[in-house]
N, C-alpha and C positions, 0 to 999 in steps of 0.2 A: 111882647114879641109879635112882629108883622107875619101875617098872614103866609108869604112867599117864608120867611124864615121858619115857621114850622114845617113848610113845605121841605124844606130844603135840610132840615133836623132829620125828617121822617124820613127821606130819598136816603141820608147817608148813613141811617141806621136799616135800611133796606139793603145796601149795596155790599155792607159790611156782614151780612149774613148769609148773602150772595156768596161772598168772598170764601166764608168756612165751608162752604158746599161745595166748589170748585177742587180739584183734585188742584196738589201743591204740584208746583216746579221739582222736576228728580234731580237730588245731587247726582253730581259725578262722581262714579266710584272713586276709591284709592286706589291707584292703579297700585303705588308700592306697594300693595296685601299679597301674601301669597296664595292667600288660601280666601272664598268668597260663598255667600249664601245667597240664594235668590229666594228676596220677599215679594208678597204681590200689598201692598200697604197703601190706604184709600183707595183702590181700584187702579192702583199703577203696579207695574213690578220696578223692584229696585234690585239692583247688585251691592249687597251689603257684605261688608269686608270684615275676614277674620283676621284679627293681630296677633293672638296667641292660639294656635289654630292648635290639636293633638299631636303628638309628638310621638312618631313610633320609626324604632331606624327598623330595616330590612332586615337586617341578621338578627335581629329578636325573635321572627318570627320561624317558627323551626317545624321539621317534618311536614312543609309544603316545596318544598324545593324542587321540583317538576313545575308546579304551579308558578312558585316565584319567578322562575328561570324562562316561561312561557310569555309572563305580563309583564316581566323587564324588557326582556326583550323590544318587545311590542312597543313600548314606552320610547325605549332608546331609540328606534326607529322614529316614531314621531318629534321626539324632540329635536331631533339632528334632520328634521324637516325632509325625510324619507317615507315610502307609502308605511302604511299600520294602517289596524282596524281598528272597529268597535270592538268592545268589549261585553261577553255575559259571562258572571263568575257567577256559577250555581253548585249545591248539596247543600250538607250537613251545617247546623248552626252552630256558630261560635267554632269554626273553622280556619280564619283566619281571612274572609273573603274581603270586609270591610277595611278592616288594617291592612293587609297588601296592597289596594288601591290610596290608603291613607303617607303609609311608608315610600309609598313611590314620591309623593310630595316632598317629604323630607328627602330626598335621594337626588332629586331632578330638581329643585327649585332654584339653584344654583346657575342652571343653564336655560333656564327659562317657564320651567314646566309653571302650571296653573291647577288649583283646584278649586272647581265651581260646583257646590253643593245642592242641587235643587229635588225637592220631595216630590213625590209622584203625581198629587194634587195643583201640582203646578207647570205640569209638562206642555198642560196648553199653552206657557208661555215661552215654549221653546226660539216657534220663530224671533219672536220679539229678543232674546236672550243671543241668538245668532246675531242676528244684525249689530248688536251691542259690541260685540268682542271681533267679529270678521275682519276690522280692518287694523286691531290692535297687532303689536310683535312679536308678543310672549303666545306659548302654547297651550290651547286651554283643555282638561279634562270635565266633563261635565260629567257630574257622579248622582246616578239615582241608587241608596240603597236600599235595599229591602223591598225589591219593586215585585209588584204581582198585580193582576187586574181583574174584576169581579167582569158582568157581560157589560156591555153598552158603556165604558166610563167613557169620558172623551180625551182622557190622556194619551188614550191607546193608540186609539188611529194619529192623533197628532205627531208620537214619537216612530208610529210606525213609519208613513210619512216620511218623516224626517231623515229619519234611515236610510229609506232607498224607497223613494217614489214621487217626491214631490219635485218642482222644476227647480225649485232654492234648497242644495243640496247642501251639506255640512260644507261650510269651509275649509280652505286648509290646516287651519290652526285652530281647530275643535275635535276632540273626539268625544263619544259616548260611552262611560261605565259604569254597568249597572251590575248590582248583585241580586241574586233571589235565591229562597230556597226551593220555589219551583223551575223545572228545566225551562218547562215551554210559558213561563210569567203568568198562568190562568188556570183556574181550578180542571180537572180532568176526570169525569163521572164515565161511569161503566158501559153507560147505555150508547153513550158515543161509538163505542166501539161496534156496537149492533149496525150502524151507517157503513160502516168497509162495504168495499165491493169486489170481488174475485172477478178479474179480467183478464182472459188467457195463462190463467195458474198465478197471475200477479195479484198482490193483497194493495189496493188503493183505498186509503181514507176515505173516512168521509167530510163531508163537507164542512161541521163544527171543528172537528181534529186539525183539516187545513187551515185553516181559520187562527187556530190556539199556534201550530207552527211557525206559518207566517211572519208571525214578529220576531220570534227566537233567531231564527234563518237570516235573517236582517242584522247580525251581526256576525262580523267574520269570524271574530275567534272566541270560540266557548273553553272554558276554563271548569273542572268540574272537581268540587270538594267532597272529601270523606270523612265518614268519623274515624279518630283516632282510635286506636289501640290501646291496650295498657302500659305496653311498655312505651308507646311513644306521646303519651299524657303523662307518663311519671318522669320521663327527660324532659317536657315543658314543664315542671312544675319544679324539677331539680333547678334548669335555668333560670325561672323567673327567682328562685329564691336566691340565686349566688347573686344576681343583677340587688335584690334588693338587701345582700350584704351580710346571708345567713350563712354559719359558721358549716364546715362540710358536713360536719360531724350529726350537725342539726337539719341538713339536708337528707342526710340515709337516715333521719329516725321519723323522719317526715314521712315518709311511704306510705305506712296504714293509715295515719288520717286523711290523706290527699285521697285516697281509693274510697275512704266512708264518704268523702266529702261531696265525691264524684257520685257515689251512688245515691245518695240525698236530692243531687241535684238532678239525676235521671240524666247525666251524659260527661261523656273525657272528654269535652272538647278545649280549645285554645284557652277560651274566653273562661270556664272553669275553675283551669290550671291557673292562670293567673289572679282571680277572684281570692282561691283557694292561698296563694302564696303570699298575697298581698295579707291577707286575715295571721294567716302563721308567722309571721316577718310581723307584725304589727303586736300580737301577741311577748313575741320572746323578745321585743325592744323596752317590756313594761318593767 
């Protein structure tokens, strides 16, 4: 081997290791998906498509119907390319907050609606995820859930930002919904409250507190979850059991463990009720 051909061995086992360090070319989504995750993979974000995305219809969801009837709403206004907000659905967990925005998908997907799933750890990549969809037809949700923010993350200001303050403002065809089970998305210590200032008999925050509001206030419409009741944790648990095919009879004898089960778990919530009926339905089919 010539001297220039080792050269030229070595060059293109150089260029080819080059080559693996280079961030790849991004496919283009599937636009047919209805339903979407946003990755950030090699130092790129990608809009990666769900095919069999969760499945929940709206009238599953029971003893939120103020709630439902507030964020349909809202939805069917956006879909039908009329104003709507943002969206913040906060309280009680296993409430039903994540599945009402899920349900809405199966509801609207028909007419155009979009669900873009992005974790909180990735909200820097908002702008970049805007520009992606702005000029697409379909109508997108972009869903954070379980969103809450320690001090200084850099999520916070980006999505704040995005909200209402930056000069590249949501698109027509984006909206933002987010769940938490804090009101205002950030921890709230005692000592804060020692900042208020009494101005002409008026109680004005103080400066951390405005701070923690801020973002929350940046959505139009708040949505606020409770915990269930007894009696209305034992009609979810009646429901989910007739959906999964249990006899009536096995339904009213179901009662007292549904209530042990609940209290095992430390809460009646949605998510419970249905845990709970999924176990007793799987039990009495053995």
């Amino acid at each position: 081997m010539t001297e220039l051909e080792r050269f030229l061995s070595r060059a293109e086992r150089l260029l080819e290791r080059v080559e693996r360090l280079l961030p790849q070319e991004t496919e283009a989504p599937d636009w047919e998906a209805n339903a979407f995750r946003w990755r950030r993979i090699n130092g790129r974000g990608r809009l990666q498509a769900i095919h069999k995305p969760h499945v929940i219809r709206l009238e599953d969801l029971h003893d939120i119907d103020e709630q439902k009837a507030l964020i349909e709403r809202n939805t069917r206004q956006f879909v039908e390319g009329r104003f709507a907000n943002n969206v913040l659905l906060t309280g009680a967990r296993g409430t039903g907050k994540s599945s009402l925005v899920k349900g809405l998908l199966n509801a609207y997907a028909g007419r155009g609606l979009r669900l873009i799933e992005i974790d909180k750890e990735e909200l820097t990549d908002l702008p970049e995820l805007i520009e992606l969809i702005q000029d697409r037809p379909e109508r997108f949700i972009l869903f954070c859930d379980d969103m809450s923010f320690e001090e200084a993350e850099p999520g916070y200001k980006t999505l704040k930002s995005v909200l209402d303050g930056s000069i590249a403002a949501l698109p027509d065809n984006a909206l933002i919904y987010a769940t938490s089970n804090r009101r205002h998305l950030m921890p709230e210590y005692h000592d804060e409250n020692l900042q208020a200032r009494h101005v002409g008999g008026e109680i004005h925050p103080g400066e951390a507190t405005e701070e923690k509001i801020s973002l929350s206030e940046r959505f139009g419409l708040w949505i606020s979850f409770y915990p269930f009741s007894q009696e209305e944790y034992l009609k979810i648990v009646g429901h989910w059991l007739k959906v999964f095919g249990v006899s009536r009879t096995a339904i009213d004898d179901a009662s007292q463990e549904a209530l042990q089960w609940a209290l095992q778990r430390g809460s009646r919530s949605g998510r419970v009720a249905w845990q709970f009926a999924r176990d007793y339905a799987g039990r009495l089919a053995q």
